[in-house]
C-alpha positions as CSV (number, residue, x, y, z in Angstrom):
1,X,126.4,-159.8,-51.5
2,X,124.3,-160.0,-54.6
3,X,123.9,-156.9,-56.4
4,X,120.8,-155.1,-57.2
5,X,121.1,-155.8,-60.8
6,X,121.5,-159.9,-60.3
7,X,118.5,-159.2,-57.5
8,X,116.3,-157.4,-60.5
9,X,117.0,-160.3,-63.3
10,X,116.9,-163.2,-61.0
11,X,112.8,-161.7,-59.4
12,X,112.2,-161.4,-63.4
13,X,113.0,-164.6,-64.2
14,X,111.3,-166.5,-61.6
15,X,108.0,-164.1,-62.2
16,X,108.5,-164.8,-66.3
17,X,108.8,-168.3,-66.1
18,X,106.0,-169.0,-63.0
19,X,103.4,-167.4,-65.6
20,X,101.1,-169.4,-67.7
21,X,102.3,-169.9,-70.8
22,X,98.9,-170.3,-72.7
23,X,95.6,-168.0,-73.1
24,X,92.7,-169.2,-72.3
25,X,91.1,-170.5,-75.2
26,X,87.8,-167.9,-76.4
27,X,84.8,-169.8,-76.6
28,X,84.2,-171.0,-80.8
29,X,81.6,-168.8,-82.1
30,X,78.3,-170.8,-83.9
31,X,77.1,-170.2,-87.1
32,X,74.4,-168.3,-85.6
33,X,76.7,-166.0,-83.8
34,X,78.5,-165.1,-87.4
35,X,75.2,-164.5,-89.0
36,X,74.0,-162.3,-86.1
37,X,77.3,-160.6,-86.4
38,X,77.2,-160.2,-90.7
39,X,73.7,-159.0,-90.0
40,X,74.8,-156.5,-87.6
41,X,77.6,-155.4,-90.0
42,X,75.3,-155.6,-93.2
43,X,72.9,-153.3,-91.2
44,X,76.1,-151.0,-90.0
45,X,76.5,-150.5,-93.9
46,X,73.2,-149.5,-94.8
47,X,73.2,-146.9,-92.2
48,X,76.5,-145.3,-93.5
49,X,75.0,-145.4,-97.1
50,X,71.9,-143.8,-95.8
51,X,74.2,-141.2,-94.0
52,X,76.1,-140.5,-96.3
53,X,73.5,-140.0,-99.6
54,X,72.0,-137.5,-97.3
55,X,74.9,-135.8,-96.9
56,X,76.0,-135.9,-100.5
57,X,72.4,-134.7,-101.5
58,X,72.9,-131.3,-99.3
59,X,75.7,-130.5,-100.8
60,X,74.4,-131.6,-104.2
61,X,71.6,-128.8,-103.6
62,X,74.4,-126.0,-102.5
63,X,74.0,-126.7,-99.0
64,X,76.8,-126.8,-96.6
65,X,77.1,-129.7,-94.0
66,X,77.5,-128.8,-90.4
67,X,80.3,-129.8,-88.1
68,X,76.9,-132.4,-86.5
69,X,76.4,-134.1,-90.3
70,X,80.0,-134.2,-90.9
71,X,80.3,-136.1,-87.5
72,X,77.5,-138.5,-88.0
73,X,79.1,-139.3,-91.7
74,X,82.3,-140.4,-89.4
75,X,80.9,-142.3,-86.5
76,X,78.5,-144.0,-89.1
77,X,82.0,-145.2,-90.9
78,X,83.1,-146.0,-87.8
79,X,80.3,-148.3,-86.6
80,X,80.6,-149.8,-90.1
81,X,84.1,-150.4,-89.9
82,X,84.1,-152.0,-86.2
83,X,80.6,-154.0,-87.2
84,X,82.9,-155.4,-90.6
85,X,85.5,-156.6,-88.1
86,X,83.9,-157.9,-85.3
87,X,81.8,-159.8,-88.1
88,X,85.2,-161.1,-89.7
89,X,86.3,-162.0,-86.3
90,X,83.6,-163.9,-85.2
91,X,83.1,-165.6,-88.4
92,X,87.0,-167.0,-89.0
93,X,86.4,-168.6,-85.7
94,X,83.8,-170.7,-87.0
């Protein structure tokens, strides 16, 4: 009688090895799509600056940024970040 042990490895095996061993290839991005995307990730930035000089300016006049700026400051880094690396993404797949 096999044991459950040979029963577990053998099932693994035969699932592991019936799998396809490639992805699926991702579409090429155009040169179009990387300028779209480095325009959406130049914009990204600009926002942040923008953000952020307002937010450097209220405290520059002695004011004290809310929990709501200090949460806009960090989802506009955020969206800068992820709009840098979906730009790098798309564009090293050119």
């Amino acid at each position: 009688m096999m044991s459950i042990r040979t029963f577990v490895a053998t099932a693994f095996a035969a699932t592991t090895l019936t799998l396809p061993t490639g992805a699926v290839a991702a579409p090429t991005a155009t040169p179009a799509d990387c300028a779209s995307a480095q325009a959406a990730a130049d914009q990204a930035d600009d926002d942040f600056e923008a953000v952020k000089k307002d937010y450097l300016a209220q405290i520059a006049d002695g004011g004290h940024p809310d929990a709501s700026q200090r949460q806009a400051l960090a989802d506009a880094d955020v969206e800068r970040s992820t709009a840098r690396a979906e730009a790098e993404r798309i564009c090293n797949s050119v």
